[in-house]
C-alpha positions as CSV (number, residue, x, y, z in Angstrom):
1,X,-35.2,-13.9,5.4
2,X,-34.2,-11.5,2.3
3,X,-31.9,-13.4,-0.2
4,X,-28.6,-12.5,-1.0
5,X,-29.6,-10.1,-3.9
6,X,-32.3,-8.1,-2.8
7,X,-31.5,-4.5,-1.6
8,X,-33.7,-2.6,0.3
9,X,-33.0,0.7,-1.5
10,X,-33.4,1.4,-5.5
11,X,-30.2,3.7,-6.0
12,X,-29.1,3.6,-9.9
13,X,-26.9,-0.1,-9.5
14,X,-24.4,-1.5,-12.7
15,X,-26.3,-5.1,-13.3
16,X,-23.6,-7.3,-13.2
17,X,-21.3,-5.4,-10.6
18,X,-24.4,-6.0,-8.1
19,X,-24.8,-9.8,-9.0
20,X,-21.0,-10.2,-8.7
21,X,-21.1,-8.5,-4.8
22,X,-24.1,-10.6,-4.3
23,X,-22.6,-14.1,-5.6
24,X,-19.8,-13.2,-2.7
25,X,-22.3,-12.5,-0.2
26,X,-23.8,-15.9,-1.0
27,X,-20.6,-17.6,-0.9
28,X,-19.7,-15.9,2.3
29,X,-23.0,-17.1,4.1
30,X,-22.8,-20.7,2.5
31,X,-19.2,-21.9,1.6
32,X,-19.2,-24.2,-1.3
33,X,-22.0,-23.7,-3.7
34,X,-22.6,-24.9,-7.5
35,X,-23.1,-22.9,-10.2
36,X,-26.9,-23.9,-10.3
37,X,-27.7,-22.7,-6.6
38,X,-26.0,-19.5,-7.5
39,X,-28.2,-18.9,-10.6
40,X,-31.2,-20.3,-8.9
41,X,-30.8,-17.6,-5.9
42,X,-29.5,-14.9,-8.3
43,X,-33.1,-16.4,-10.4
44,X,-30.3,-15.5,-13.4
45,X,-29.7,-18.3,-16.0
46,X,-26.6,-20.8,-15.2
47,X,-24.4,-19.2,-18.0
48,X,-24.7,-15.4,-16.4
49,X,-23.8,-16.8,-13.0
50,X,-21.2,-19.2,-14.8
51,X,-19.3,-16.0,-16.5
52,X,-19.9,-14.0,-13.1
53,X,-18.0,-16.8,-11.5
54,X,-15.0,-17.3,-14.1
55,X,-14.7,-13.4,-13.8
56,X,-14.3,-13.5,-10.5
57,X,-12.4,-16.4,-10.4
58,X,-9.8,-14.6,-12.8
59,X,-9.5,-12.2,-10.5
60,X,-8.8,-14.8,-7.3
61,X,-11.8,-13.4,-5.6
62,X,-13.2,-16.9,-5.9
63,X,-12.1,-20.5,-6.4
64,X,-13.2,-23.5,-8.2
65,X,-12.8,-27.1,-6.5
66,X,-10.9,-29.3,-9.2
67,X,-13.7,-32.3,-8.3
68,X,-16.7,-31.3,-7.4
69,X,-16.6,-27.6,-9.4
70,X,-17.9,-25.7,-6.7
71,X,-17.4,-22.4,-6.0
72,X,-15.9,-20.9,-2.3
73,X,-14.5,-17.3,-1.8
74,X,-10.8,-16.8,-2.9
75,X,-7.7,-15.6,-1.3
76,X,-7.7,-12.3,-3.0
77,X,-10.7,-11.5,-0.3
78,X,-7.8,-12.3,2.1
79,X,-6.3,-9.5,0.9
80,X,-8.9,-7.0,0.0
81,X,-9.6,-7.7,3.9
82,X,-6.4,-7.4,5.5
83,X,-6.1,-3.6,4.3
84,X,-9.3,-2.8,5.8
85,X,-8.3,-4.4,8.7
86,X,-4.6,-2.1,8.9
87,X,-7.0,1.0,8.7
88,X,-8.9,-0.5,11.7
89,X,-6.0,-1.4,13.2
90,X,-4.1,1.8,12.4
91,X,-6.5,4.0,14.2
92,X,-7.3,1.6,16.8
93,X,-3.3,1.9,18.1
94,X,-3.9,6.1,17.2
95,X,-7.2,6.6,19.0
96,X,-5.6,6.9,23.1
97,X,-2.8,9.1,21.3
98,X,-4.9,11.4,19.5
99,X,-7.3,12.1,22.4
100,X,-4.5,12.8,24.5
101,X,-2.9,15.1,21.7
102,X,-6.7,16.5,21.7
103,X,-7.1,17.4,25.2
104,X,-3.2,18.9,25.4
105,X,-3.9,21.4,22.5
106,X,-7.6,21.9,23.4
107,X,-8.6,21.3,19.5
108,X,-9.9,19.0,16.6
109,X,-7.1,16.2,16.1
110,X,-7.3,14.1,12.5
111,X,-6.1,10.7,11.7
112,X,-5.3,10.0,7.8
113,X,-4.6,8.0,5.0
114,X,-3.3,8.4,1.6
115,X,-6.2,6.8,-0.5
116,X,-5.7,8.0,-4.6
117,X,-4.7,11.4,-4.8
118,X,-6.8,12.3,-1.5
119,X,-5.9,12.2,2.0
120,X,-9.0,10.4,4.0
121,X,-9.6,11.2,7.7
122,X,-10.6,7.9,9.5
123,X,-10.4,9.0,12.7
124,X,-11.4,12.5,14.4
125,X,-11.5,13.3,18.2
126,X,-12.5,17.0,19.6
127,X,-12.5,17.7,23.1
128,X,-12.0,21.4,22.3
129,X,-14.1,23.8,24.4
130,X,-15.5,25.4,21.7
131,X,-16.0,22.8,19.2
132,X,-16.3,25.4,16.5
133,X,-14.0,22.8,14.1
134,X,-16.0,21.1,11.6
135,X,-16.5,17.3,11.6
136,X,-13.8,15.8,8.8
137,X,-14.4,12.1,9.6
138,X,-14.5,10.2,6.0
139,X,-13.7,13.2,3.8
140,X,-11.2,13.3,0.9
141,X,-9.2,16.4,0.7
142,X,-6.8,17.6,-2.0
143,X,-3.1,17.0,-0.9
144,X,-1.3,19.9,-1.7
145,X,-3.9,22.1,0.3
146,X,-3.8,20.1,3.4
147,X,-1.4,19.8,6.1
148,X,-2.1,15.9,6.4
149,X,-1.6,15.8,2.3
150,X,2.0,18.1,2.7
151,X,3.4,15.7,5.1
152,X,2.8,12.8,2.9
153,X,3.7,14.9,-0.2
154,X,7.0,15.5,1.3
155,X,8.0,12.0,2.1
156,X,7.0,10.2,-1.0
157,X,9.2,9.2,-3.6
158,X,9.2,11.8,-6.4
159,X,7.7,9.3,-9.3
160,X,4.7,8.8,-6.7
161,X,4.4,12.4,-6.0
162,X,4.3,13.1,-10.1
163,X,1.6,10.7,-10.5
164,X,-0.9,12.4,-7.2
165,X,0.2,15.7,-8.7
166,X,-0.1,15.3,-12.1
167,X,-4.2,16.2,-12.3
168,X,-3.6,19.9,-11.7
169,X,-3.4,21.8,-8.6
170,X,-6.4,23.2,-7.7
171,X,-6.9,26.7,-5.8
172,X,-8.8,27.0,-3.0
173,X,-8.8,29.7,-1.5
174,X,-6.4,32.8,-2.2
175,X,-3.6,31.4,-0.2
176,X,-3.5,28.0,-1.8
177,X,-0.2,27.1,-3.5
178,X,-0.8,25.9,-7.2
179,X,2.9,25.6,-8.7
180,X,5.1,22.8,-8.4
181,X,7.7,24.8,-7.4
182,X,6.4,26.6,-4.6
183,X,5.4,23.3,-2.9
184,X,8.8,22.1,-3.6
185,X,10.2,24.5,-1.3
186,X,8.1,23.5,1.0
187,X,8.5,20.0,1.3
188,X,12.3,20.7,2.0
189,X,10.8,22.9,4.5
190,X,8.9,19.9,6.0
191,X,11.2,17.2,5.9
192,X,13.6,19.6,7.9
193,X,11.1,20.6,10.7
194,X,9.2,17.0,10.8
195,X,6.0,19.1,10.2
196,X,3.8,20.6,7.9
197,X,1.4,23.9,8.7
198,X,-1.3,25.5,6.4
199,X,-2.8,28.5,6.5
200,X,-6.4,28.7,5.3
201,X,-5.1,26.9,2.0
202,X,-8.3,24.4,2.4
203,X,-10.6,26.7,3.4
204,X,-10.6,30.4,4.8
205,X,-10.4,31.2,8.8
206,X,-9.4,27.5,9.2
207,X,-5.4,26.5,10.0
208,X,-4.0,23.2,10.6
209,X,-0.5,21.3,11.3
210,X,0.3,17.5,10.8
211,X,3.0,14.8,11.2
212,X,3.6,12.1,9.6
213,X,3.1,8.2,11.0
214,X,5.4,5.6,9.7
215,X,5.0,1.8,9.7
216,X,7.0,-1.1,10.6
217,X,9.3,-0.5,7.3
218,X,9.1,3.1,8.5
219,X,7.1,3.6,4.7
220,X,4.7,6.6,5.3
221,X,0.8,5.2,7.2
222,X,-0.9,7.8,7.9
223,X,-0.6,11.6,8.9
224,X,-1.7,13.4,11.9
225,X,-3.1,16.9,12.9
226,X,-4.4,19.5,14.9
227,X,-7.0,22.6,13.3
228,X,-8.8,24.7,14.4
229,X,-9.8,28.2,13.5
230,X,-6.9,30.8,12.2
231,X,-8.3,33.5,14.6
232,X,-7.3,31.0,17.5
233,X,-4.8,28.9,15.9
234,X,-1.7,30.9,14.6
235,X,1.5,30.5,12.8
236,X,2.9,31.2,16.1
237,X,0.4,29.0,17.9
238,X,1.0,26.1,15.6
239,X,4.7,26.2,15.8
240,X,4.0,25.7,19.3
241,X,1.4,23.0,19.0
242,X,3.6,21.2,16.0
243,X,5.9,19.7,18.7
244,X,3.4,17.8,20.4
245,X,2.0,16.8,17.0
246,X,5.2,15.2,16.0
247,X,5.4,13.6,19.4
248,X,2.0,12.1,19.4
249,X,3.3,10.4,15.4
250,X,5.9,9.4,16.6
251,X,4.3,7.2,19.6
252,X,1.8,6.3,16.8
253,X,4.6,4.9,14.9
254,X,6.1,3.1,17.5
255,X,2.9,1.5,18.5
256,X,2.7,0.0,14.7
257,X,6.4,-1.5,15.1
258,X,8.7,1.5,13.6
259,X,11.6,2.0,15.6
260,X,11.6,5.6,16.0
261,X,14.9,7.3,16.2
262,X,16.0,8.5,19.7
263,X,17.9,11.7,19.5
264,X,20.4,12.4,22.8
């Protein structure tokens, strides 16, 4: 059996950052260990696994037993944990919605999360004939150019939305919005209709249109959206296809505890 800290690939690695991730891969496999197994296992001397520990320890990611000074993983993994686990669950609850949403509009639907300044699609189901929409599953794209990004743009406070826009807005394509202002108007735009649209912002020939998911505090989860090519996938066409968009977030959100509002 390999140990711990041997990696069956030779990409460029940071020293200590690799010893750190493999001290809690030991710990993970073995509980309680001392500071000598570590090192021996690491095959490090006891004062580089000793500050590897008390950094980590800082940090929560491990803890110290007052008596016999052995190390075991911390709470703070608890956490670090848990938000994978909401993305897992998030798209978990999505996935029936979104293949439903796909098969209605006959195109590419996107689930996605806010992650930095970058929306992330972790979830993408196509049951389009055609199938001529790219695969976006794990890609970070720019918010203001996205649909999935203008949702979430739209419903943040505006200190957060200073801080994701404060980079620079980058163009595109010719038809990407780089002023402050113009997205402004949109947003009002957004939070009116309960959508967003673009129009080969991202990318020329493609269109898309999102919603936006809200959690149990009704705080904004996750977008999601239909695209598919501009020649097939209008401004008219995606007005159409925006109301079952907003439906399909809507049971999203309801199926992560917001109480979504019933109008008569």
């Amino acid at each position: 059996m390999p140990k711990a800290h041997e990696v069956t690939q030779s990409p460029p690695v940071v020293q200590s950052v690799d010893r750190a991730f493999a001290v809690l891969e030991i710990l993970a496999r073995d509980g309680w260990v001392g500071v000598t197994e570590i090192a021996r296992e690491l095959e490090t001397h006891k004062s580089t696994a000793f500050r590897l520990l008390a950094t980590l320890e800082r940090r929560g990611v491990v803890e110290q037993h007052s008596q016999t000074q052995k190390y075991r993983l911390g709470f703070a993994m608890a956490r670090l944990g848990s938000s994978v686990r909401s993305s897992l669950d998030l798209a978990e609850s999505a996935a029936p919605v979104c293949d439903r949403l796909s098969l209605e509009t006959d195109e590419a639907v996107n689930l996605a999360v806010l992650e930095g300044d970058h929306v992330v699609n972790i979830h993408q189901v196509n049951h389009s004939n055609s199938r001529v929409t790219a695969d976006w599953s794990g890609s970070h794209t720019d918010l203001h150019c996205t649909s999935s990004g203008k949702v979430f743009l739209a419903h943040l406070p505006d200190r957060i939305v200073n801080d994701l826009l404060s980079g620079g807005l980058q163009r595109h394509t010719e038809h990407t919005l780089t002023t402050r202002e113009a997205l402004e108007e949109e947003f009002e735009q957004i939070r009116r209709d309960g959508y967003a649209m673009t129009c080969e912002e991202l990318e020329i020939g493609l269109n898309a249109v999102a919603s936006l998911v809200g959690g149990p505090d009704g705080e904004p989860m996750a977008s999601v959206s239909v695209s598919a090519p501009s020649y097939r996938f209008d401004e008219e066409q995606q007005a159409r296809a925006a109301e079952l968009v907003k439906q399909a977030a809507a049971e999203i959100s309801q199926r992560l505890g917001y109480a979504v509002e019933r109008t008569a």
